[in-house]
RODO-2510 file (C-alpha; in nm, 4 decimals, decimal comma):
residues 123
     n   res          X          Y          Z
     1     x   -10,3951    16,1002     6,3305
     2     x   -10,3184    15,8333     6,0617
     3     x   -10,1072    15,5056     6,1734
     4     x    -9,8552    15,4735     5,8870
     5     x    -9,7998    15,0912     5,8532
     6     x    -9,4324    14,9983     5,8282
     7     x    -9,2762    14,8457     5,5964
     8     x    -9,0426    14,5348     5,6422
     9     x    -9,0360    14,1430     5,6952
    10     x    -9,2484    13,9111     5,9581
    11     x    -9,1043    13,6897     6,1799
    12     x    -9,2062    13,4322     5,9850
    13     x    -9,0291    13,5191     5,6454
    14     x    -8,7381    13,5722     5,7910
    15     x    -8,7821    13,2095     5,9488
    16     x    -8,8236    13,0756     5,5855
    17     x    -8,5480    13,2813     5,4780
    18     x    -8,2629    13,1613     5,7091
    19     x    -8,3994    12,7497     5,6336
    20     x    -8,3495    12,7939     5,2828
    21     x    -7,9676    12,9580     5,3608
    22     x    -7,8622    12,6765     5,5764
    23     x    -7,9870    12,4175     5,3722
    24     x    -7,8039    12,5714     5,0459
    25     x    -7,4989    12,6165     5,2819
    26     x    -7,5318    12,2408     5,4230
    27     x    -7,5072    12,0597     5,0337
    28     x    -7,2132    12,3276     4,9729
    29     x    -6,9629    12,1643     5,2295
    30     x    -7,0851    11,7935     5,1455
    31     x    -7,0032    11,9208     4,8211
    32     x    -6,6674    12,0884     4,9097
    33     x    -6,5893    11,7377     5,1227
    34     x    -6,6560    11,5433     4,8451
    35     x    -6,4148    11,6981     4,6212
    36     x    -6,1622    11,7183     4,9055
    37     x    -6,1774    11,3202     4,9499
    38     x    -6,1436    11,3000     4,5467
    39     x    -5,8689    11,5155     4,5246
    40     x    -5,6901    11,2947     4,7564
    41     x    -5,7740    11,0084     4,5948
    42     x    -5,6391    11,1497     4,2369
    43     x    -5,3322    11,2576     4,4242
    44     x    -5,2745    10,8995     4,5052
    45     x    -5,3124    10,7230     4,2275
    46     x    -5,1294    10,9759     4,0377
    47     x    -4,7982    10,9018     4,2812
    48     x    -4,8809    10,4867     4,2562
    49     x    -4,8549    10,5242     3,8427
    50     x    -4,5275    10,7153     3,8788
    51     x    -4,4027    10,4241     4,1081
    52     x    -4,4779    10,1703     3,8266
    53     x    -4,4072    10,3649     3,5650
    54     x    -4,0370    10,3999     3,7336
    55     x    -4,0211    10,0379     3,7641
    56     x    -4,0761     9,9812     3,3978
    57     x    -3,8552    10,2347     3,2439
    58     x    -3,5834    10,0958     3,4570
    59     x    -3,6915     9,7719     3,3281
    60     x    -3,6711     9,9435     2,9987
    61     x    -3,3059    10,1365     3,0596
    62     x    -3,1061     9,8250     3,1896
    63     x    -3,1828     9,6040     2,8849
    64     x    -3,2375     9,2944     3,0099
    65     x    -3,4759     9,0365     2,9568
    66     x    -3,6115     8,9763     3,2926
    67     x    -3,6327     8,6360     3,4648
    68     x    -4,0408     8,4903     3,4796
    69     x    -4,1564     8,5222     3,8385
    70     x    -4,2842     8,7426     4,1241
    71     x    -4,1422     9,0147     4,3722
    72     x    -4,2626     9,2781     4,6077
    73     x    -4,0368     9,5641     4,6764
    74     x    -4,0979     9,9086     4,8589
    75     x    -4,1214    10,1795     4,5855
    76     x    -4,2332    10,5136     4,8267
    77     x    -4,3048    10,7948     4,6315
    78     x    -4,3288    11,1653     4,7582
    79     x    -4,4663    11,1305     5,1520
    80     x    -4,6735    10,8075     5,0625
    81     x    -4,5582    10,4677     5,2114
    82     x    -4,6057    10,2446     4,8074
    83     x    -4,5166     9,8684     4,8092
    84     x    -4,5297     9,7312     4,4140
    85     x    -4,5773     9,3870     4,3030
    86     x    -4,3860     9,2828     3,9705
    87     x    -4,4852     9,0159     3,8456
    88     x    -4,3293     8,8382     3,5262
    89     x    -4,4782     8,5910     3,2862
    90     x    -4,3945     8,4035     2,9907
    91     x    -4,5854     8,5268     2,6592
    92     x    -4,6715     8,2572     2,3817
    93     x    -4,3549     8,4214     2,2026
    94     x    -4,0246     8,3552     2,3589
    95     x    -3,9522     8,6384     2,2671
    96     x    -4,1263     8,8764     2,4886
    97     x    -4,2327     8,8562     2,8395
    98     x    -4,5415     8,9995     2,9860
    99     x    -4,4412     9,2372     3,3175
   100     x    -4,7281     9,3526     3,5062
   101     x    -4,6622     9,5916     3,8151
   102     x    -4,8887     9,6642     4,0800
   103     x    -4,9367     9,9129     4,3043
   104     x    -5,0424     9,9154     4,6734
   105     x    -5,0727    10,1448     4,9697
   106     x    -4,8632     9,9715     5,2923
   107     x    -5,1588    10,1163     5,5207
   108     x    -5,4092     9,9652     5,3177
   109     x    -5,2436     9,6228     5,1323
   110     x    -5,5208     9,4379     5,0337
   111     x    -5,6363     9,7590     4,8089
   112     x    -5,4861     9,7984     4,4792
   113     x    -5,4535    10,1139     4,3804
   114     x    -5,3038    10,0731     4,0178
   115     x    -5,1970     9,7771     3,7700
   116     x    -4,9280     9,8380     3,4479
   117     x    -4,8654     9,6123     3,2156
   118     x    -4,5693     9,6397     2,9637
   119     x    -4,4241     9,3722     2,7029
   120     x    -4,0660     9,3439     2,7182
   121     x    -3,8805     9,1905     2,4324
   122     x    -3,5326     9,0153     2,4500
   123     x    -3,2527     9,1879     2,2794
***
């Protein structure tokens, strides 16, 4: 009688095998928690640049030449806690005044998130 030799994979090549699959599927979540932590990040600087923008198209709508100086105000935007800096200097030309607006997350103040700067001009 003739032993038929079977036909499959060693121990050992499977072995191989499953290192190769968990090391692919290890870098794919990094991956997918990289983009995760960028998406978040996009999201928030997205809402701090609507909070300035706000800020400067009401400075816009009201028509008035603001006063040089600096404030902070609370300027919260969808579920995120925003506090915005205006800050207004004098240009070389009287007639316009430099407004710069920046944004900051209350959890984390001492991190910018976004800057806008606008001229205004007096009317």
């Amino acid at each position: 009688m003739r032993l038929q030799r079977q036909r499959g994979f060693t121990l050992l090549e499977v072995l191989v095998a499953l290192v190769i699959v968990g090391t692919a599927l290890g870098a794919s979540l990094r991956a997918v928690g990289s983009l995760t932590q960028n998406s978040n990040g996009l999201r928030g600087a997205m809402m701090a640049t609507w909070s300035a923008e706000n800020r400067l198209v009401q400075l816009r709508l009201t028509r008035q030449f603001p006063a040089v100086g600096k404030q902070t105000f609370e300027c919260p935007q969808g579920d995120m806690k925003l506090m915005c800096e205006e800050e207004v200097i004098a240009s070389p030309n009287p007639r316009f005044r430099r407004v710069e607006v920046s944004v900051y997350d209350q959890a984390a103040p001492e991190r910018r998130i976004i800057k806008l700067v606008q001229l205004v001009l007096n009317q």
